[in-house]
C-alpha positions in Angstrom: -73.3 -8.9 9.5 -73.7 -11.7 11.3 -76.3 -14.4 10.9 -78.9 -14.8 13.3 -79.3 -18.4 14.9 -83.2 -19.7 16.3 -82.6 -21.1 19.7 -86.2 -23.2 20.9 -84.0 -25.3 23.3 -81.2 -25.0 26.1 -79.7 -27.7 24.0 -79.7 -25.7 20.7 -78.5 -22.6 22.1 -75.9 -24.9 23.7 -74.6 -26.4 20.1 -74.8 -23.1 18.7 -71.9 -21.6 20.9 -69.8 -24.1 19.9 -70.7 -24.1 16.9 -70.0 -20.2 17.3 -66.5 -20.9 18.9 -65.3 -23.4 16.4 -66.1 -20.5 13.2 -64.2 -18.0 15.4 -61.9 -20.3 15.7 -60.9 -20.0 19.3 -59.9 -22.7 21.6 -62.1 -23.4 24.6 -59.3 -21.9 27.0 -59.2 -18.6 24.7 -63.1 -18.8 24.9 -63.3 -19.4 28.5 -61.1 -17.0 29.3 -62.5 -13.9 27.2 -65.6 -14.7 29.1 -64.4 -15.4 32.4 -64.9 -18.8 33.1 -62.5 -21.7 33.5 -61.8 -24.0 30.4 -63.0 -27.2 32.4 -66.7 -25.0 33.0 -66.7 -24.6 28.9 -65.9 -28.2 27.9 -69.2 -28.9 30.3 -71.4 -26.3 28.7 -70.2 -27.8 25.5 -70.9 -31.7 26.9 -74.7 -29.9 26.7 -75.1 -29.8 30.4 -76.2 -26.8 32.4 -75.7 -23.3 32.3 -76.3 -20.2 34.2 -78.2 -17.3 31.6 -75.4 -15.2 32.9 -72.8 -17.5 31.5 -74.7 -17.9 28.2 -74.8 -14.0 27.9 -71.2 -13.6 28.4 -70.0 -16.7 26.1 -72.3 -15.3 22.9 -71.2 -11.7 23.7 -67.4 -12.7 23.5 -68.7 -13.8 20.1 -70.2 -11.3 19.0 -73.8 -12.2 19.4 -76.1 -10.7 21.6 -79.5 -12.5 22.9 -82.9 -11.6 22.0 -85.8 -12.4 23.1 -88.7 -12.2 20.4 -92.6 -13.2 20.4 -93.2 -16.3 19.0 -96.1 -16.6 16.3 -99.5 -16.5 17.5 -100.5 -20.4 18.1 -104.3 -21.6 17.7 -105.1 -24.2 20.1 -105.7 -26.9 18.1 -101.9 -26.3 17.1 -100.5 -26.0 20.4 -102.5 -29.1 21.1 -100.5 -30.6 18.5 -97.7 -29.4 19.2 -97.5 -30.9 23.0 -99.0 -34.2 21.4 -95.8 -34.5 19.2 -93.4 -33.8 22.1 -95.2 -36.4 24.0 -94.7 -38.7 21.6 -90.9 -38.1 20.8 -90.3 -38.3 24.4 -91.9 -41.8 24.8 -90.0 -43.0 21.7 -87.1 -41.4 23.2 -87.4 -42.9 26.9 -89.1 -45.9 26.2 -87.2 -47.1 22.9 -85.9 -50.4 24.0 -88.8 -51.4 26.1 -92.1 -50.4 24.0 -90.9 -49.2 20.8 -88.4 -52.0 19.5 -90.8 -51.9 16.2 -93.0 -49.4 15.5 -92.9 -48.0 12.2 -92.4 -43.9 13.2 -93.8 -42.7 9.5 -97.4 -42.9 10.9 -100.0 -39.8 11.2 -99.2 -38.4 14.3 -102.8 -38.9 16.1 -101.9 -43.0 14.9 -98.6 -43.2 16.5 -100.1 -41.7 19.7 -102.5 -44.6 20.2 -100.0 -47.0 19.1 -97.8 -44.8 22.3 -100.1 -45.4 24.2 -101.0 -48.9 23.9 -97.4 -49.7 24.1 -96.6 -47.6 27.0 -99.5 -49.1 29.1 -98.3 -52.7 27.8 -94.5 -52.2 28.7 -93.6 -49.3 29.8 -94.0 -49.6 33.8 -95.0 -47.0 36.2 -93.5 -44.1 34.1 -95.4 -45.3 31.1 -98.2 -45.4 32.6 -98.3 -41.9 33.3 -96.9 -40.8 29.9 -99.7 -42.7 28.3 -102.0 -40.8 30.2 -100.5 -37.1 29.5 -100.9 -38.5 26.0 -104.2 -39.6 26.3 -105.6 -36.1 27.6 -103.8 -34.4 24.8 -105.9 -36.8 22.4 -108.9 -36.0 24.0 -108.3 -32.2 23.9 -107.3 -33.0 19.7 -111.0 -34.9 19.3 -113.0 -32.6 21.1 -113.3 -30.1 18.5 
């Protein structure tokens, strides 16, 4: 039996059919063709650039996989505050790296690294820092207020 794979982004599910392909060891033009797309659409799927569901359904199914779609755990709020505080975060380290970030230690508590975020953000990160700081900010608030 196959194993099943966790997919929590377009990118991971993206990675995962190649992944997929590469164990089944098929070409992309074998791939692309049991599926019914060109070779040249596949090797841009792969690159981890867009894709139709439709497309996605078709490439796991010539695999052998089918898609699911299951609940996800119950979240509290103070977890799914968290949670949207952490991607926050990763996505001003990720956007503003060379600008705001060049030394920031990232091994500090998460509510920490926030405020050092958004200190930094507001300090250097222009117009679109500005408003990440912000988002960042209310998520603090909504963290504190309990």
């Amino acid at each position: 039996m196959a194993e099943s794979i966790l997919v929590q982004s377009p990118k991971d599910g993206l990675s995962a059919l190649r992944r997929l392909r590469e164990a089944a060891r098929l070409s992309q033009r074998r791939h692309a063709a049991a599926a019914g797309i060109e070779q040249s659409q596949l090797s841009r799927i792969e690159a981890a650039r867009d894709i139709r569901l439709s497309t996605f359904l078709s490439l796991a199914q010539t695999l052998g996989y089918e898609v699911r779609l299951v609940p996800r755990p119950a979240m509290s709020a103070d977890n799914a505050a968290e949670e949207t505080l952490a991607e926050l975060v990763a996505r001003a380290l990720r956007e503003h790296q060379a600008t705001a970030f060049w030394s920031t230690p990232t091994d500090l508590p998460l509510a920490e690294m926030a405020e050092v975020a958004v200190a930094r953000l507001r300090k250097y990160g222009g117009r679109k820092g500005w408003f990440l700081a912000a988002d960042i900010s209310r998520q603090l608030e909504i963290l504190h207020a309990d």
